[in-house]
C-alpha positions, 0 to 999 in steps of 0.5 A: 831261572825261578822254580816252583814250588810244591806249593805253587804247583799244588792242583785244585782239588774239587771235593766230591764223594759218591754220586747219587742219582738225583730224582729226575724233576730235580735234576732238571731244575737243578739244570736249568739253575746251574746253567743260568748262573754260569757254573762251568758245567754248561756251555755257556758264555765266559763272564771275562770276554776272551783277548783274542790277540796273542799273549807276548808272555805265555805261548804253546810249544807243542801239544798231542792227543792221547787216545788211550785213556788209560796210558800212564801220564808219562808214557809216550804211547797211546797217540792219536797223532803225530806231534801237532798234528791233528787227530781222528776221535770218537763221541763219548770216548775220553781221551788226554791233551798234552800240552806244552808252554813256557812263560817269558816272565811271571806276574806277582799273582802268577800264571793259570791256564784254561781251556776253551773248546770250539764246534766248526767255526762257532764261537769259543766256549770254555772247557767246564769240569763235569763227569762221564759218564754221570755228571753231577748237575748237567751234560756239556758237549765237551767236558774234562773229568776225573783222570784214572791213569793217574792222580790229580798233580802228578808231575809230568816228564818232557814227552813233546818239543825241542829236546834242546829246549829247557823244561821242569816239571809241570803236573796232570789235571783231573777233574778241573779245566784250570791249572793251579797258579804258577810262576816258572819263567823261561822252562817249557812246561806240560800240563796234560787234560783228560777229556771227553766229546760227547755225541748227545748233550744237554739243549738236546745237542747232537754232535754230526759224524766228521765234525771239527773241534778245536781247542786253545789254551787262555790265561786267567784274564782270557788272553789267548796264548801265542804259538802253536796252539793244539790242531784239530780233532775230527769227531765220529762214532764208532760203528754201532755207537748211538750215545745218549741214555735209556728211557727207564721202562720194562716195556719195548722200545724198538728198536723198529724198522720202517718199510724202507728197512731204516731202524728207529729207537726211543731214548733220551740226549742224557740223563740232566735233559731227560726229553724223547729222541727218535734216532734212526739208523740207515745202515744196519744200525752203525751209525745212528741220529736223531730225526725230527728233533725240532718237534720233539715232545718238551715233557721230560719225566721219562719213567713210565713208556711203552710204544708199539708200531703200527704200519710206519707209526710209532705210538707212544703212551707216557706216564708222568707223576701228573698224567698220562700222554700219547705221543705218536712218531711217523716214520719216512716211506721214502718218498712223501712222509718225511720222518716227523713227531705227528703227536706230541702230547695228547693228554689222555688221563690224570689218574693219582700219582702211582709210587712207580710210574708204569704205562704200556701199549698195543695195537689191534688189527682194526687199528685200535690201541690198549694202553695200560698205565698205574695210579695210587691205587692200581692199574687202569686199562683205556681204549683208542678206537681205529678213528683216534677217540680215546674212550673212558678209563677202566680199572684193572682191579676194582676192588683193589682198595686197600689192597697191595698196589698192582703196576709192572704192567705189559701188554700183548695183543693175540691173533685173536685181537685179545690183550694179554696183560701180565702185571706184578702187586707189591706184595711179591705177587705177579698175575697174568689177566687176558682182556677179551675184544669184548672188553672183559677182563678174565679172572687174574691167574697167579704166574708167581709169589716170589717176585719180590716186595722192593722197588726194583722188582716192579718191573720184574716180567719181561715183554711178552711173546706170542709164539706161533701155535698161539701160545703166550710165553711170559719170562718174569724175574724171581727174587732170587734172580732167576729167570722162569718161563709160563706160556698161556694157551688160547684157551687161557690154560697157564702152563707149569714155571721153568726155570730158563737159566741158573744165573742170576740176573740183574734188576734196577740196574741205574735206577731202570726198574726193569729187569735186565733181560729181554726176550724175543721169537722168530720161527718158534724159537724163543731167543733171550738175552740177559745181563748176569747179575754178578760179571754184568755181562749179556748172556745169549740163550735159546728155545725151540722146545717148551721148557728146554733152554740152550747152555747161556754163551756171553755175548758182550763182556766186560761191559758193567752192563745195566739195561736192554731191548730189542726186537727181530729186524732184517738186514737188507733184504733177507737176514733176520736179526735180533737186534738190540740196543744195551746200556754198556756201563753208563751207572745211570748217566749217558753216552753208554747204548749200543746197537748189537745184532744177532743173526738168526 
């Protein structure tokens, strides 16, 4: 029998420190680099044709799926299945492959194994290394990553096979789909992989509800080993799961409900692809896909979005460092219109690059749109009419020059078809300004001087809300962290700060700019979920009297909660809800939202 040695054994270790969020443009590049050279982060075809005859040398005895992720290495709990037989997963989920083999004899350079993955009946790929949540370059289907229930090279214990069978120590991998060469003949050996399916991934892909994966163990010259290799796994979502990664905006993004009660929601595949998805939603928001995705808009630079619905249509205005777009999404009726992107980038301005991009929009009852959006120097304000013509650009403050640069926008229309814009200024300052259906601006009213000068507070007012007595509720973030309430009247009277909650609450969490809270009314009641600051979970808190809000109760725990939106929908027929999706703990990369729904 020849042993290994520590040293023969000894795993790859990959150097790798914290990870910085690259500037999205440069991702993308870096992206589209990585994958044309074939780093093993993207699915991309292996430079060393597979042997698809069995190896005579090496073969697998037994393997198993491990659904606990966070199981010690040699404990023999956390199955998703009996020995060898096939397993039920779930997308953006890790999970372990234990895998045991034994080798005949050893060649002079030794043995190393790979991993290769396969959708359905497609074509074999290899396992590349890349980090879940956040990746460093790009965003595979199918992935190892870092191990946290044990250190990379650890030594495995016989878990699996003949217990008559001879066997040695082999080790775990982390962070690397190889193993490390080596050369022991005659012993069963166990390697275990950590490893994750994801639901979205770069292309875009999106990965079906029952779909089949399988892997395969190969040598490093490609060879397929013989015996039993690992049975396949059965992919779906857990309910409530959508997968994918926010879009980077304090403006609403839905989710909307169509007239036959489907839900409908803005994001993006993933952080490395970063282009729009509708995904929809037939059942009350537990199971979620992208609709029309073959039409999608191609302009990524996802940072400054607002929308709003009109009728079955979702309009859409884009802020990108060269431009300002409309993008329009018409929902299904169910019967004719079939869900489709009905405008894809329609180029409305070129205003200079703003230092954060910002954009809004809103609808009036002739069907006409506002949009706001920034530039370098402040904030400008355009009209679509009710017959599709976007009308000349007009600025927010003219007389801005030189002045601290305003942005933070958002908008709301009033029954009396007037345009509510609330805005911050870089000096810390955030204003409340209605524009009349005239198309006059009012004089700016100061809503606070204490919202804060850094980045992440540009986005510090939250979507407004208009209140049934006509009233405009507007919630924005101080510096301190804390939450206050101002409500405009019709007549355009500010009423006094109330501070709504004494914990503090996140803001530019994973590089959103926005605050992380959102707000909504249903039958005079004010209804605000927020993520706390220190715990990061999300708070629920309510208002049914000016200035009186409820004890905040936690909602969603445990989560490292990062960004929120949501809006008042109904389930079936008659149960109103605040549904909502939520960033649960992505640290900027994807596969985290989730939809939850409050009834109300």
């Amino acid at each position: 029998m020849i042993k290994r040695t520590a040293a023969t054994l000894k795993p790859v270790r990959r150097a790798h420190g914290e990870v910085r969020k690259l500037p999205r443009q440069l991702a993308h590049m870096v992206l589209a680099l990585v994958c044309a050279i074939g780093i093993n982060s993207c699915q991309y075809s292996s430079s060393q044709s597979t042997v698809d005859e069995p190896s005579a040398e090496l073969r697998v005895l037994a393997s198993r799926y491990r659904i606990d992720f966070d199981t010690p290495l040699n404990s023999a709990t956390g199955w998703a299945a009996a020995e060898n037989q096939p397993a039920e997963l779930f997308y953006d989920y890790p999970f372990r492959l234990r895998v045991q083999t034994v080798a005949k004899t050893a060649p002079d350079h030794g043995h190393e194994l790979r991993l290769q993955y396969r959708r359905g009946n497609g074509q074999w790929l290899p396992v590349g290394m890349a980090e879940f949540p956040y990746p460093a370059f790009a965003t595979p289907m199918v992935s190892t990553l870092s191990a946290t229930a044990y250190q990379a090279g650890e030594e495995t214990e016989r878990l699996l096979g003949e217990p008559e069978l001879q066997w040695d120590e082999a080790i775990a991998l982390s962070a690397t789909a190889v193993t490390p060469v080596w050369r022991t003949t005659g012993d069963a050996l166990e390697w275990e992989w950590p490893l994750v399916i994801r639901r979205f991934s770069d292309g875009p892909s999106f990965a079906e509800d029952e779909e089949r994966f399988e892997f395969r163990l190969v040598d490093g010259m490609g060879q397929v080993l013989g015996g039993r290799q690992p049975a396949p796994v059965i992919l779906r979502s857990r309910a409530g799961h959508l997968g994918g990664t926010f879009v980077e905006t304090p403006a609403r993004l839905g989710p909307y409900q169509s007239a036959t009660g489907h839900l409908y929601f803005i994001m993006e595949p993933s952080e490395t692809d970063n282009r729009f998805m509708m995904v929809k939603s037939v059942d009350d928001g537990r199971s979620w896909f992208e609709v029309d995705g073959d039409s999608r808009p191609s302009l990524g630079d996802l940072e400054g979005v607002g929308s709003v619905q009109v009728g079955n249509t979702i309009h859409i205005i884009h802020q990108t460092s060269d431009e300002v777009v409309h993008h329009a999404f018409e929902m299904s009726d169910g019967l004719a219109q079939p869900d489709a992107w009905v405008v894809t980038t329609e180029t409305i301005a070129q205003p200079s690059e703003p230092p954060t991009q910002v954009a809004d929009v809103v609808a009036r009852s002739d069907g006409s749109l506002v949009a706001v959006y920034g530039s370098a120097t402040g904030l400008y304000w355009q009209v679509r009419s009710s017959t599709g013509e976007w009308q000349p650009a007009n600025p927010v403050n003219p007389d801005a020059v030189g002045m601290p640069v305003f942005s933070g926008a958002v908008l709301l229309t009033t029954a009396s078809d007037s345009v509510v814009l609330g805005y911050t200024s870089t000096d810390g300052r955030a204003f409340v300004r209605v524009l009349d259906s005239q198309g006059q601006l009012s004089v700016p009213q100061r809503l606070s001087d204490q919202i804060g000068t850094r980045e992440r507070d540009v986005g510090a007012i939250l979507p407004l809300v208009a209140m049934p007595d006509g009233d405009v509720v507007i919630v924005y973030r101080e510096s301190s962290g804390l939450l206050y309430e101002r409500r405009l009247s019709a007549l355009q009277d500010l009423g006094p700060a109330v501070r709504v909650t004494e914990r503090a609450v996140v803001s530019g969490a994973v590089d959103s700019d926005q605050v992380g809270a959102d707000v909504i009314q249903h039958e005079g009641t004010l209804h605000l979920i927020f993520i706390d600051e220190t715990s990061r979970d999300i708070y629920h808190t309510r208002s049914s009297q000016p200035g009186e809000w409820s004890a905040p109760e936690p909602i969603v725990e445990g989560v490292d909660a990062g960004w929120l939106r949501g809006s008042v929908h109904r389930q079936g027929s008659e149960q109103a809800v605040y549904g909502f999706v939520y960033d649960a703990g992505s640290q900027g990369g994807s596969g985290f939202n989730r939809y939850l729904a409050l009834p109300l």
